[in-house]
Backbone as ProteinMPNN parsed JSONL, in Angstrom:
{"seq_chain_A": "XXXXXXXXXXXXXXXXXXXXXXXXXXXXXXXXXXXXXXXXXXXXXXXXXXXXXXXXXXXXXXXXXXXXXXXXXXXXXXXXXXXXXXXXXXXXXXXXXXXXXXXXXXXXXXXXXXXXXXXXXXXXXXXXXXX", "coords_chain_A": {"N_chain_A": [[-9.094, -7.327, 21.096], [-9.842, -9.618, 20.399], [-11.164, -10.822, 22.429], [-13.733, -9.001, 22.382], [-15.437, -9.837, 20.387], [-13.822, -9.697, 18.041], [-13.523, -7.743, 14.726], [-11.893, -5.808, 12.419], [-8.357, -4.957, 11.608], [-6.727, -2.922, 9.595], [-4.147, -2.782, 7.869], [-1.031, -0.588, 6.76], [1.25, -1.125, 4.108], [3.183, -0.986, 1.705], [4.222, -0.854, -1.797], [6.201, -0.736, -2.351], [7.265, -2.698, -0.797], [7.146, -5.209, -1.431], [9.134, -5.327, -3.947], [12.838, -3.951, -4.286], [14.687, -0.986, -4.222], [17.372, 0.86, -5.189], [19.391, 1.777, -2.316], [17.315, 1.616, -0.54], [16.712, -0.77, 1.347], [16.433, -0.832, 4.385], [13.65, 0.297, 4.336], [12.174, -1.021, 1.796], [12.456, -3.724, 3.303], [11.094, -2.855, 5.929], [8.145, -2.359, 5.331], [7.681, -5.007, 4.183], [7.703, -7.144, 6.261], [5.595, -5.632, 7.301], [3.583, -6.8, 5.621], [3.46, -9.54, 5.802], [3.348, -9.689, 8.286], [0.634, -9.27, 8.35], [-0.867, -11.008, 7.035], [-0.096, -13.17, 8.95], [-1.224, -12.045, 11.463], [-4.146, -12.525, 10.329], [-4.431, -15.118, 9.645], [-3.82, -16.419, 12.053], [-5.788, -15.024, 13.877], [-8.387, -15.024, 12.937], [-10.544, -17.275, 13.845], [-11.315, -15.725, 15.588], [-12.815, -13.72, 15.251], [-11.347, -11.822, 14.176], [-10.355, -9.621, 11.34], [-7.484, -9.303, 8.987], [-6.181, -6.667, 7.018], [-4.076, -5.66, 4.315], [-2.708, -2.286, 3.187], [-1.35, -1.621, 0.176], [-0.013, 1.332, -0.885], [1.295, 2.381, -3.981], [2.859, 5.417, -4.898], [1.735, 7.682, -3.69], [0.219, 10.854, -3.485], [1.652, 12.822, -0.823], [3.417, 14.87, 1.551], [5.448, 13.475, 2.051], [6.334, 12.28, -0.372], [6.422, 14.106, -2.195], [8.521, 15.018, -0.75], [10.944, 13.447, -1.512], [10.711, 14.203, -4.534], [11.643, 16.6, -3.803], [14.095, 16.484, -3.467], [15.632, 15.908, -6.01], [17.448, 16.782, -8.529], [16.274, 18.318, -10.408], [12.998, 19.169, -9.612], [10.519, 19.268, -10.853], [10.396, 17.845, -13.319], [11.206, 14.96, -12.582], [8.724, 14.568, -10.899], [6.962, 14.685, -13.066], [7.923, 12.511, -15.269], [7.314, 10.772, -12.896], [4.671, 10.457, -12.884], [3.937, 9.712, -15.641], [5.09, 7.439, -15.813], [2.978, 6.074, -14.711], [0.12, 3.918, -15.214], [-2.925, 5.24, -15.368], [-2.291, 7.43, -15.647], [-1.651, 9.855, -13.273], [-0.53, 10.624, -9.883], [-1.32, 8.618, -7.133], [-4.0, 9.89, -4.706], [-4.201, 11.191, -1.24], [-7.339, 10.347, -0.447], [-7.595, 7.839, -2.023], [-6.601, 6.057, -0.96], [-7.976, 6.137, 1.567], [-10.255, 5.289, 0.969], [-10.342, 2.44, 0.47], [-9.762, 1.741, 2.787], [-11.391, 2.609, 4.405], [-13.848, 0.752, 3.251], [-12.638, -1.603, 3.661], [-12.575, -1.363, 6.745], [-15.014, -2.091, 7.3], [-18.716, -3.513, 7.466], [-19.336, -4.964, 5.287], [-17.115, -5.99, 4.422], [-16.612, -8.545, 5.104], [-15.684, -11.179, 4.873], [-13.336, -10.844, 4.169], [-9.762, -11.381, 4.23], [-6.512, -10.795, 5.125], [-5.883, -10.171, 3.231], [-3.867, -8.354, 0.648], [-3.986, -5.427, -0.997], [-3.3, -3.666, -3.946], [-2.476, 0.011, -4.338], [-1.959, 1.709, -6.756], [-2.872, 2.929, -9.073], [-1.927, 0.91, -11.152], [0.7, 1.007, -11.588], [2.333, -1.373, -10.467], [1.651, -3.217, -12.084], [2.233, -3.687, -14.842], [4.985, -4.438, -17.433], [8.011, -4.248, -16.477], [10.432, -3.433, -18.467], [8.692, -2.415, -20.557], [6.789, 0.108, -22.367]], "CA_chain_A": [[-10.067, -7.383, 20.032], [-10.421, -11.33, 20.231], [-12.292, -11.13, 23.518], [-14.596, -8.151, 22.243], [-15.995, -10.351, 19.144], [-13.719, -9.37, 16.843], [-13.332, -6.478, 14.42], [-10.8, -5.623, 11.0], [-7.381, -4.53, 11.26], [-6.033, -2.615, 8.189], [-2.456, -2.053, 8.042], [-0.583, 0.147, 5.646], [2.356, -1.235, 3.718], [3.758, -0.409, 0.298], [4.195, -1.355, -3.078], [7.817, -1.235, -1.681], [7.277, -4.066, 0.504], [7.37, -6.425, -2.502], [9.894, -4.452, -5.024], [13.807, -3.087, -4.223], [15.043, 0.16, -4.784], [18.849, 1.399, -4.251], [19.7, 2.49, -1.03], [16.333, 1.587, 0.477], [16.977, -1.849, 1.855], [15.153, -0.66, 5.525], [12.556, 0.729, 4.356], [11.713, -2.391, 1.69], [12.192, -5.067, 4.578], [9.892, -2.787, 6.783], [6.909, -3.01, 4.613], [7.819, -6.174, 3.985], [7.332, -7.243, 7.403], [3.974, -5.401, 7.62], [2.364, -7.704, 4.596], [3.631, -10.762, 6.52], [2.199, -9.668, 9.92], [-0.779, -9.256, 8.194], [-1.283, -12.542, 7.004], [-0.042, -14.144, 10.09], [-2.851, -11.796, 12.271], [-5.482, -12.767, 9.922], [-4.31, -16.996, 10.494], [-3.888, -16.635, 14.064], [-7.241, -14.647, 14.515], [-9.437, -15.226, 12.177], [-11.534, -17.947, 13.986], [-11.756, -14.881, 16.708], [-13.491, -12.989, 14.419], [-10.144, -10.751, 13.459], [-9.925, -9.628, 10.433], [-6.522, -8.184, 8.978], [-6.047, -6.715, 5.604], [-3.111, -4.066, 4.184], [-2.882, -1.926, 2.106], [-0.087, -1.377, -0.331], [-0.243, 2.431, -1.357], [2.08, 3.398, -4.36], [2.969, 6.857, -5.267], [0.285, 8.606, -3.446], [0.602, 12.699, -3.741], [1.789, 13.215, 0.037], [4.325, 15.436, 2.099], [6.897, 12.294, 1.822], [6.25, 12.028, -2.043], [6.952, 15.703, -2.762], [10.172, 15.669, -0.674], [11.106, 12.695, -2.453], [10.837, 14.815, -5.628], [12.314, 17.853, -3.896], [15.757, 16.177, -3.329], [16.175, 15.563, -6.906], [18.327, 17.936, -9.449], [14.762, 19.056, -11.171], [11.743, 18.01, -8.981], [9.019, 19.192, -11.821], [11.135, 16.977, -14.38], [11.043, 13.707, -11.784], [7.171, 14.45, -10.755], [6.461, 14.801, -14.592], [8.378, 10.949, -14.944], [6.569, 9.327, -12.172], [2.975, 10.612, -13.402], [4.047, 9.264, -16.625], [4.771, 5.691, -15.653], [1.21, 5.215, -14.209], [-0.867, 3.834, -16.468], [-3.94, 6.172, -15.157], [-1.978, 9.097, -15.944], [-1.542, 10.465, -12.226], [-0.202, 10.176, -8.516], [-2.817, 8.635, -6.387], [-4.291, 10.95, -3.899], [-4.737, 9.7, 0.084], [-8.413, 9.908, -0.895], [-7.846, 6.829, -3.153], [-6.2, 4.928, 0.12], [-8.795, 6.556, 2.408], [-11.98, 5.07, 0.598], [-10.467, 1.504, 0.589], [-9.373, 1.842, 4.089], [-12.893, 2.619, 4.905], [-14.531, -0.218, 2.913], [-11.836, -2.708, 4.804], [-12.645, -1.738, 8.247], [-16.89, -1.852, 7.249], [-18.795, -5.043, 7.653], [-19.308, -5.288, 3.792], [-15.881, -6.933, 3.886], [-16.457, -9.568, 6.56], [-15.038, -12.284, 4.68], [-11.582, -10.433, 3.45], [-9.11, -11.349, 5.367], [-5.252, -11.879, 5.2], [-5.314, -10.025, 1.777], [-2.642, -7.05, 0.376], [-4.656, -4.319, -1.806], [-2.523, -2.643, -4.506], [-3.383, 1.275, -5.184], [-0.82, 1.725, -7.402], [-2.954, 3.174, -10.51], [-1.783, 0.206, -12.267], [2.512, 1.031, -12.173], [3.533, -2.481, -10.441], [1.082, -4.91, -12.737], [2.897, -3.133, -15.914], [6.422, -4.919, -17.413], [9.406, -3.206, -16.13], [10.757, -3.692, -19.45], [7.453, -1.988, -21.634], [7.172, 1.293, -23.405]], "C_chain_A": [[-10.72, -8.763, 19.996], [-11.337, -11.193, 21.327], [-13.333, -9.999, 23.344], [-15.353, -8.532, 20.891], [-15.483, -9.928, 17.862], [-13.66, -7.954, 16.024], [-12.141, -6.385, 13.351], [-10.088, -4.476, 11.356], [-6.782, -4.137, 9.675], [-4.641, -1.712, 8.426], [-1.768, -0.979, 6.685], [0.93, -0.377, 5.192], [3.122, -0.548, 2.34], [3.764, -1.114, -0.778], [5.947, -1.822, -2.934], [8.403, -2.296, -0.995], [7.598, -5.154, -0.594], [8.901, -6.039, -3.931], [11.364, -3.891, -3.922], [14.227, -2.081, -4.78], [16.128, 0.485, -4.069], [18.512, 2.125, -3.342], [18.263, 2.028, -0.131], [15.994, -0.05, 1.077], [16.311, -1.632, 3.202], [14.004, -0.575, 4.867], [11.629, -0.465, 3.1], [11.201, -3.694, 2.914], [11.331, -4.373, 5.69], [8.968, -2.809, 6.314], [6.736, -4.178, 3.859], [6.975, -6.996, 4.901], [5.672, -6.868, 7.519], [3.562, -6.403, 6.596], [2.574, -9.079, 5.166], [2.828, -10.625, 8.026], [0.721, -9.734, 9.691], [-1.416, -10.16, 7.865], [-1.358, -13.169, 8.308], [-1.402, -13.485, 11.069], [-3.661, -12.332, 11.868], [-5.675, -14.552, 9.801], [-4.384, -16.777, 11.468], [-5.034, -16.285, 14.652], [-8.274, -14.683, 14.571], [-10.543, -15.73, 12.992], [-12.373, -16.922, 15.156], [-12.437, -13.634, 16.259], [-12.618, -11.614, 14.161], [-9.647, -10.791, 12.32], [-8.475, -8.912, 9.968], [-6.533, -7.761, 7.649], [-4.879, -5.719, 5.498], [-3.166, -3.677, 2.794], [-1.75, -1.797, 1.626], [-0.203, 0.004, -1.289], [1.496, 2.457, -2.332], [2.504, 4.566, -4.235], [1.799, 7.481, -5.064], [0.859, 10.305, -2.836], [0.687, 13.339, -2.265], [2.968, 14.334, 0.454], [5.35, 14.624, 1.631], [7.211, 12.044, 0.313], [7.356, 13.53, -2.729], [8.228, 15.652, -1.838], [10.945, 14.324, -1.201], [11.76, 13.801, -3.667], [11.743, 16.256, -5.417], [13.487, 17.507, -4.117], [15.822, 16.026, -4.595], [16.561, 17.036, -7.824], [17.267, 18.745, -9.97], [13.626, 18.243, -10.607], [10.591, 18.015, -10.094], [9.094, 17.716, -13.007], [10.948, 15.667, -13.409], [9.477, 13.442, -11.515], [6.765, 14.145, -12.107], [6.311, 13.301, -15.239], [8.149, 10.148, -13.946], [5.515, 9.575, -12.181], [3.069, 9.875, -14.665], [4.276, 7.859, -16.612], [4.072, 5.237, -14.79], [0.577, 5.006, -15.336], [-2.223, 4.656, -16.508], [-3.475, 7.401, -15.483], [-1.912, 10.083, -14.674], [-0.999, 9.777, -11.241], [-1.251, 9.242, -7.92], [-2.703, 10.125, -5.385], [-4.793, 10.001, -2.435], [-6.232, 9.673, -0.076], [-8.785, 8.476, -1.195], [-7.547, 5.682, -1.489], [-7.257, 4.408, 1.013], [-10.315, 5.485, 2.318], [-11.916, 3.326, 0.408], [-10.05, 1.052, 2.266], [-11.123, 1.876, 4.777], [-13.807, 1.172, 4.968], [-13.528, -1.6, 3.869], [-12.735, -3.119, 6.148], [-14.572, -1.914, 8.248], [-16.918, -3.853, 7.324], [-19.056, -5.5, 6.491], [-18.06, -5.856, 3.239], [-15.553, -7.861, 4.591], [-15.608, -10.758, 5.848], [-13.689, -12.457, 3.702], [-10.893, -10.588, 4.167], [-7.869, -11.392, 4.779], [-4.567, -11.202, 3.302], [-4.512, -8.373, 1.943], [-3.698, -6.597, -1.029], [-3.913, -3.415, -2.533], [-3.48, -1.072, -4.915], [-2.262, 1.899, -5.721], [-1.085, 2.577, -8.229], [-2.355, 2.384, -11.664], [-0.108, 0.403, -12.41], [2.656, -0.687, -11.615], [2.38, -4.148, -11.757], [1.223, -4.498, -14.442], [4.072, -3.814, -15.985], [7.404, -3.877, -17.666], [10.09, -2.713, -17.418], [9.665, -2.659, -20.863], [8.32, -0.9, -22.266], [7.465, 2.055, -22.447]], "O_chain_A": [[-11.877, -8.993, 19.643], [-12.487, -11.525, 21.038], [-14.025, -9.96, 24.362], [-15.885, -7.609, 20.274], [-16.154, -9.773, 16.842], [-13.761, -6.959, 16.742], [-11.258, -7.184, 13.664], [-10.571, -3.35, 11.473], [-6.475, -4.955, 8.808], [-4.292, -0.624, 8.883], [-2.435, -0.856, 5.658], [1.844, -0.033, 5.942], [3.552, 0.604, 2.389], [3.2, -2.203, -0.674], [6.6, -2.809, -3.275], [9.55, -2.65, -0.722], [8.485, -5.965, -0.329], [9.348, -6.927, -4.657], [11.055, -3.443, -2.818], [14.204, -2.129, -6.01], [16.195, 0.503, -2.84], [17.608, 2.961, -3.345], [18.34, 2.19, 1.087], [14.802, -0.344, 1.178], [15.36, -2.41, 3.276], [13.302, -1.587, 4.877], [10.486, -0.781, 3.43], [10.149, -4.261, 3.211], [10.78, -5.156, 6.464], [8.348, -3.639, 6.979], [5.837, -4.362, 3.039], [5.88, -7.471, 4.601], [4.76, -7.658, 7.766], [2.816, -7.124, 7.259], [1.643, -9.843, 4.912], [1.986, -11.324, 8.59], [-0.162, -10.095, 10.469], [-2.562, -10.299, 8.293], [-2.397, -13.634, 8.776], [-2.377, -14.172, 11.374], [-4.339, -12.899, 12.725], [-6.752, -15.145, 9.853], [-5.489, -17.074, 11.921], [-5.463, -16.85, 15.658], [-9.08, -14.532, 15.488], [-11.534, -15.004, 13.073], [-13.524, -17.088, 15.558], [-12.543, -12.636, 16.971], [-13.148, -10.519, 13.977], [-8.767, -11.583, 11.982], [-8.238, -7.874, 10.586], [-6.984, -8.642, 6.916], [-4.653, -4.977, 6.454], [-3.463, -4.25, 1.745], [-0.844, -1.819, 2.46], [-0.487, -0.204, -2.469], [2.582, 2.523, -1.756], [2.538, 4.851, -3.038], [0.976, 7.797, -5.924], [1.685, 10.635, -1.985], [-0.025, 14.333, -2.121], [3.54, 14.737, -0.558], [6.14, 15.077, 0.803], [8.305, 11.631, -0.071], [8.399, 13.742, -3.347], [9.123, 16.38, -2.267], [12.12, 14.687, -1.149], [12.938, 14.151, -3.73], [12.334, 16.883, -6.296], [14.106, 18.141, -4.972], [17.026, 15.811, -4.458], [15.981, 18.116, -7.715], [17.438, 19.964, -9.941], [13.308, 17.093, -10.909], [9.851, 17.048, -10.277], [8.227, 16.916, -13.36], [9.911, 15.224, -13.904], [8.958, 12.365, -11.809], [6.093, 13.117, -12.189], [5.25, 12.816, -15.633], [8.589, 9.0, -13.903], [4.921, 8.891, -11.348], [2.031, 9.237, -14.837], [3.663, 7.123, -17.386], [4.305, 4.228, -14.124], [0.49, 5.778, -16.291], [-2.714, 4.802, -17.628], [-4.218, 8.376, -15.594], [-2.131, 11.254, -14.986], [-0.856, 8.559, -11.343], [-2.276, 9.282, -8.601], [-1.848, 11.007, -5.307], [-5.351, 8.909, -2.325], [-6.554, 8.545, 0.297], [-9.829, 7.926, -0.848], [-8.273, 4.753, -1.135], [-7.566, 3.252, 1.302], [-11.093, 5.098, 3.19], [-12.974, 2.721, 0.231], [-10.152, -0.109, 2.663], [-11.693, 1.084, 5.528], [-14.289, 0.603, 5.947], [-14.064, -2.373, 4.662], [-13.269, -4.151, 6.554], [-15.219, -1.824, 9.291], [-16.13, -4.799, 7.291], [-19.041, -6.731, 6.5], [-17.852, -6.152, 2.062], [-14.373, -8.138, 4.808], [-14.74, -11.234, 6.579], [-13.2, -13.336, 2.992], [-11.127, -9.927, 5.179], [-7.886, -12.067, 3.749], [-3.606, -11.468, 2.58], [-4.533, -7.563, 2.87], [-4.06, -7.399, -1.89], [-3.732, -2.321, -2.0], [-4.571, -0.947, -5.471], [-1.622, 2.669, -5.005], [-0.137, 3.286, -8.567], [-2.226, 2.823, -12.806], [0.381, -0.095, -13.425], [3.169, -1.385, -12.49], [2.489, -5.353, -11.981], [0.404, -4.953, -15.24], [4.577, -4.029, -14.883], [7.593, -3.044, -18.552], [10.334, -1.507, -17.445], [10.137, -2.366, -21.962], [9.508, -0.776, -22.565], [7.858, 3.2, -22.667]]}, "name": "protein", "num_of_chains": 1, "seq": "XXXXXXXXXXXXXXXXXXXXXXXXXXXXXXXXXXXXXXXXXXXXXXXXXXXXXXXXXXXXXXXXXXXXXXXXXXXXXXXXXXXXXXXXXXXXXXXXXXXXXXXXXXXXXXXXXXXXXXXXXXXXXXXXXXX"}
C-alpha cells in the first residue's frame, strides 16, 4: 500500500478490547491488540499516505450476538436486558458499522488516522454504576 500512494485501513475491534468480562480474557486481549496495531500502522505509515482507523462495534444484532443470547437460561429475557442498557433503546445493526466503515475507507476522511470509533449506541460512555 506504501509504494501504491497510500490508501485507509479500517480494522474491526470491540468495545471489548478496552473493557473485561468473565471468562473472556482471549478474546479481550485480542481486540485489544487490534486497537494498538492500529495506532502503531497509522505512526509507522502515515507519512506513506496510510491511513488506519478501527472500529469498535458493541452489541451489534449478528449471528454471534444471538448465540450469545441463545446459551443463556432465557435468551428473550437476556436480549430484552441488553436492549435495555443502551441508551438508544436497541442493538446496533451491521448497517450502523457498515456506513462508518464506508466513510473511513472514502477520501472525506483523509486526515483520520490512528483513531478507535465507538458504535456502541451510547452503553460504554454511560456509568457502570447508573440507573
Amino acid at each position: 500500500m506504501s509504494d501504491h500512494g497510500g490508501g485507509s485501513i479500517v480494522t474491526v475491534g470491540s468495545v471489548a478490547g478496552d473493557t473485561a468480562e468473565h471468562g473472556m480474557a482471549v478474546y479481550n486481549a485480542s481486540k485489544g491488540a487490534v486497537h494498538s496495531l492500529t495506532r502503531a500502522v497509522a505512526v509507522d505509515h502515515g507519512r506513506d499516505g496510510v491511513r488506519c482507523n478501527a472500529i469498535r462495534p458493541g452489541w451489534i444484532a449478528t449471528e454471534m450476538v444471538e448465540l450469545v443470547f441463545a446459551q443463556t437460561e432465557d435468551p428473550e429475557t437476556m436480549r430484552a436486558a441488553a436492549v435495555a442498557r443502551h441508551p438508544v433503546g436497541r442493538l446496533g445493526s451491521p448497517d450502523d458499522v457498515a456506513a462508518l466503515a464506508v466513510w473511513l475507507a472514502s477520501d472525506e476522511s483523509t486526515f483520520v488516522s490512528g483513531s478507535l470509533f465507538t458504535v456502541d449506541g451510547g452503553l460504554t460512555a454511560q456509568s457502570p454504576i447508573g440507573s
